[in-house]
C-alpha positions as CSV (number, residue, x, y, z in Angstrom):
1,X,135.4,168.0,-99.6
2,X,136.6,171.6,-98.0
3,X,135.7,174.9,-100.5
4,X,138.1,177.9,-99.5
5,X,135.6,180.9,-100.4
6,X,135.0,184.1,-99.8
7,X,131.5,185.2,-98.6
8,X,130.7,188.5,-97.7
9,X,134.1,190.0,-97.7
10,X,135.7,187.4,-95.7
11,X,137.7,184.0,-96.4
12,X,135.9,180.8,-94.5
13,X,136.3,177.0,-95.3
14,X,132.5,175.6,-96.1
15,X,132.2,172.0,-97.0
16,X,129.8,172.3,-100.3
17,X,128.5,174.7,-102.7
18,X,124.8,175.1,-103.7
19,X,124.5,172.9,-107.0
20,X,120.9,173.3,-107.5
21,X,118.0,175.3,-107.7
22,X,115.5,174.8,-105.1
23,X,112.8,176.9,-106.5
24,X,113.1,175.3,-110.0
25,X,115.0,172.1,-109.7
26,X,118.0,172.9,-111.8
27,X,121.7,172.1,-111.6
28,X,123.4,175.6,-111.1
29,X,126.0,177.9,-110.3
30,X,124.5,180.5,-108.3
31,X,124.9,183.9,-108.9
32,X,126.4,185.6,-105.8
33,X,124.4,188.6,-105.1
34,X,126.4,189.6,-102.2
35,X,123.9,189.3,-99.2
36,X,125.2,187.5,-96.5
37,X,123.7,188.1,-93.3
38,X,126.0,186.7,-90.5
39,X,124.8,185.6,-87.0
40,X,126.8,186.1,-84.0
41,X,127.7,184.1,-81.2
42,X,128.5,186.1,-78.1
43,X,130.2,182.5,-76.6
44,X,133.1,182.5,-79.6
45,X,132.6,186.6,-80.6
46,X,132.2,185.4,-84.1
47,X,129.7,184.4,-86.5
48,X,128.5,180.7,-86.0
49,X,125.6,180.8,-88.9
50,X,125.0,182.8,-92.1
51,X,122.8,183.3,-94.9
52,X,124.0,183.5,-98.0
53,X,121.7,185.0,-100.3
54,X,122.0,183.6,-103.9
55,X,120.2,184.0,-107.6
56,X,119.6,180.9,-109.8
57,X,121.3,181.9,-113.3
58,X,118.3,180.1,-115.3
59,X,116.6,182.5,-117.9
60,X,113.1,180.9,-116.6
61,X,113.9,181.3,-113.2
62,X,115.8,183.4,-111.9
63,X,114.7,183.3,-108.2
64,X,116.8,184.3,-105.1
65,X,117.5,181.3,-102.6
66,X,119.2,181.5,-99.2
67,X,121.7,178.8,-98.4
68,X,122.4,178.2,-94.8
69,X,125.7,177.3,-93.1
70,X,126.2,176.8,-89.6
71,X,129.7,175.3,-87.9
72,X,129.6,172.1,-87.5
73,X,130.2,172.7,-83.9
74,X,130.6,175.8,-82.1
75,X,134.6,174.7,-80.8
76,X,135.7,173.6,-84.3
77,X,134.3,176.2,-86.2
78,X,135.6,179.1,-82.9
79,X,139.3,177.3,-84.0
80,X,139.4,177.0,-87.9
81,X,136.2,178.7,-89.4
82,X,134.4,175.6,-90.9
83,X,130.6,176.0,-92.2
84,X,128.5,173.3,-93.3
85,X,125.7,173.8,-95.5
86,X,122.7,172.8,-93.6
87,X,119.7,174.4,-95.4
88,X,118.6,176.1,-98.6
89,X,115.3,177.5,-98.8
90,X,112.8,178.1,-99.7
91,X,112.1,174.8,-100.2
92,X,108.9,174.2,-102.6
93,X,106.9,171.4,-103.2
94,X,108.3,169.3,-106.7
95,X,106.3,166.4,-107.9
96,X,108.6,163.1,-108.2
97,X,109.6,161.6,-111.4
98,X,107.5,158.2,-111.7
99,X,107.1,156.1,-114.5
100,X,104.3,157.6,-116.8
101,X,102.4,154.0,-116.8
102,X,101.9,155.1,-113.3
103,X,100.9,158.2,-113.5
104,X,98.4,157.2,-115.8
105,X,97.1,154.4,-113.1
106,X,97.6,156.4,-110.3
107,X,98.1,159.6,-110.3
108,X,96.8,161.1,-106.6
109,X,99.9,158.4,-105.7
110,X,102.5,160.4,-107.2
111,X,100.5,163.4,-105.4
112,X,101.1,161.7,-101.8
113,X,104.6,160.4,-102.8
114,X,106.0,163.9,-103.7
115,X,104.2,165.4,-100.6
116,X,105.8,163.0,-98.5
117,X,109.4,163.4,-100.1
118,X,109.2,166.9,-99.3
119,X,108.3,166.5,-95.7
120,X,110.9,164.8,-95.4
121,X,113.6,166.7,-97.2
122,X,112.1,169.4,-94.8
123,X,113.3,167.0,-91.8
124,X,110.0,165.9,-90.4
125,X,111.2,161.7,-90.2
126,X,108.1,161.3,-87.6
127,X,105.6,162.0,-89.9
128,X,107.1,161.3,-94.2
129,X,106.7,157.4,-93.8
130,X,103.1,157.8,-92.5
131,X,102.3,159.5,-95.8
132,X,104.4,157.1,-98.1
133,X,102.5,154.4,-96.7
134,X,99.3,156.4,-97.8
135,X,100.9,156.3,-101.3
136,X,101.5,152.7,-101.4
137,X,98.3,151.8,-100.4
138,X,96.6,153.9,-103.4
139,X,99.0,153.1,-105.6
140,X,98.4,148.9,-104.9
141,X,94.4,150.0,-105.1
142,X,94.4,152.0,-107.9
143,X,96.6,149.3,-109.6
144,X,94.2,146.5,-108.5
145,X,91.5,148.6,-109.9
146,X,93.1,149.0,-113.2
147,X,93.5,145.3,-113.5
148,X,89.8,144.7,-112.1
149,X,87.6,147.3,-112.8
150,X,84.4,145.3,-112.4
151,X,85.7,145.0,-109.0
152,X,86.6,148.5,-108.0
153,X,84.0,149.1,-105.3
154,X,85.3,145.7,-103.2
155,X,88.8,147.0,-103.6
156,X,88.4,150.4,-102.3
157,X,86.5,149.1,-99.0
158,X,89.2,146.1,-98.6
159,X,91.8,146.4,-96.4
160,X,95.7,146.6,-98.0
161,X,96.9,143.6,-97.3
162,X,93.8,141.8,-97.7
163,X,93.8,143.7,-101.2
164,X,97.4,142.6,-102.1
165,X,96.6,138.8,-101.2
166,X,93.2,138.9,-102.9
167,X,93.3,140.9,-106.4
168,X,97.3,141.2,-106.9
169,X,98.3,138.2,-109.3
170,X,101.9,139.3,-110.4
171,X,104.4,137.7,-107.5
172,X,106.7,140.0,-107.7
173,X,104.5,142.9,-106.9
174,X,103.0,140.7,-104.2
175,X,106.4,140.0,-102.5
176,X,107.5,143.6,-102.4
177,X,104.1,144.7,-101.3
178,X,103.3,143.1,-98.7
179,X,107.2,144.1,-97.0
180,X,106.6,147.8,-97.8
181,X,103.1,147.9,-96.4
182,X,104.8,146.0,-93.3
183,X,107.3,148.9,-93.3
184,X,104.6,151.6,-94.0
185,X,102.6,150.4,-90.5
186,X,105.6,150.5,-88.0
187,X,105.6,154.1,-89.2
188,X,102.1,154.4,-87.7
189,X,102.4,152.0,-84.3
190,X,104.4,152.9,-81.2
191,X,106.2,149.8,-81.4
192,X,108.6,149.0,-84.6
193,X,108.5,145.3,-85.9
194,X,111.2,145.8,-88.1
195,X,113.5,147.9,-85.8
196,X,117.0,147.2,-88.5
197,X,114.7,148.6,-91.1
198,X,113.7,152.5,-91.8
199,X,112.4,155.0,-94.2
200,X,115.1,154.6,-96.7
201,X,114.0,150.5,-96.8
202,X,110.2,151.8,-97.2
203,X,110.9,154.1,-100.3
204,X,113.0,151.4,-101.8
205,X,110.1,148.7,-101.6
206,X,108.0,150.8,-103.3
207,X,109.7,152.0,-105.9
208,X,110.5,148.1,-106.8
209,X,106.6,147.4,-106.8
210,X,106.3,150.6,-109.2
211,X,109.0,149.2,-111.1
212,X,107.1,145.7,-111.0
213,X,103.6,146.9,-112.4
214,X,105.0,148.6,-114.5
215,X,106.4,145.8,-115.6
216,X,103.4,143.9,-115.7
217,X,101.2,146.4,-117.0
218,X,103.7,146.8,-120.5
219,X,104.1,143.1,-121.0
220,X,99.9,142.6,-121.1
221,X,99.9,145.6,-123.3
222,X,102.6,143.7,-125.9
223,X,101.0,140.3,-125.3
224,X,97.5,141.9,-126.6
225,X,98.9,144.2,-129.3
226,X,101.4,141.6,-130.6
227,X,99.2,138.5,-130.3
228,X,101.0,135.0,-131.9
């Protein structure tokens, strides 16, 4: 959708507003402060970027943020003035919402997984899947462990797969496992095995096996507490 607006004194076509806070997570409407620092382009003597500086309206915030348009291209946005919001910063580090049975398995896994998200919200696709594949592996571990204690020492030494095939007895999490940690090491080899499948297919996989030990983990905990 196309937002007729006026930005620093003059009227320009941008394709979105800012809708949330990226200091402290919340759905907003900024506060226009009134900043706008424009960046010229001697090619189309006009303005082909700007900054729009911005004030999140939440009582326990109330941080400035700097949303960044550029044109889309230089000859459209020479003919019609159309921005496209490409960047708002700064851009902290927010933990990812995860089930709380898994926080309480693994928590250093919702560590890597938010660390990851956020290196790739900050664009870097060559290196985010290396560290979600980190996080599956402790959160299969750490899971394996939780079901095994007596056996944590073998775990931690064993590798993934090996670990999924030997101490995983749930199906389901087995299944999805062993496809994300197939996903998780073309994102570490030179060559991709599973060229039609990407990042997006990796984060899916392992949010179904959270979904699945979590699953597991709150039926054996009803099954002992509710015994027939």
């Amino acid at each position: 959708m196309i937002h007729q607006a006026n930005i620093g004194n003059k009227n320009i076509r941008i394709n979105e507003f800012v809708s949330s806070c990226s200091e402290c997570g919340a759905q907003i409407e900024p506060v226009d402060t009134g900043l706008v620092n424009w960046i010229q382009n001697a090619k189309y003597m006009m303005a082909t970027e700007f900054e729009w500086v911005l004030q999140c309206p939440a009582q326990m915030c109330k941080r400035l943020i700097i949303a960044r348009y550029s044109m889309k291209s230089e000859t459209e946005g020479a003919i019609n003035g159309f921005y496209s919001l490409s960047e708002v910063v700064p851009t902290g580090l927010k933990p990812v919402a995860q089930h709380e049975e898994i926080e309480n398995i693994s928590p250093l896994f919702v560590e890597i997984f938010s660390q990851a998200a956020h290196a790739e919200n900050l664009g870097l696709s060559q290196v985010c899947g290396i560290g979600y594949r980190k996080a599956l592996e402790h959160l299969i571990k750490d899971y394996c462990v939780h079901a095994n204690p007596e056996k944590s020492e073998s775990i931690q030494k064993v590798q993934l797969m090996n670990c999924i095939t030997s101490f995983v007895k749930d199906a389901n999490v087995i299944a999805c496992a062993k496809r994300a940690t197939w996903l998780g090491n073309d994102e570490a080899h030179y060559v991709r095995k599973w060229a039609s499948q990407d990042i997006s297919d990796l984060k899916v996989l392992i949010e179904l096996v959270s979904n699945w030990i979590v699953s597991d983990v709150l039926t054996k905990q009803y099954i002992e507490s509710m015994p027939e």
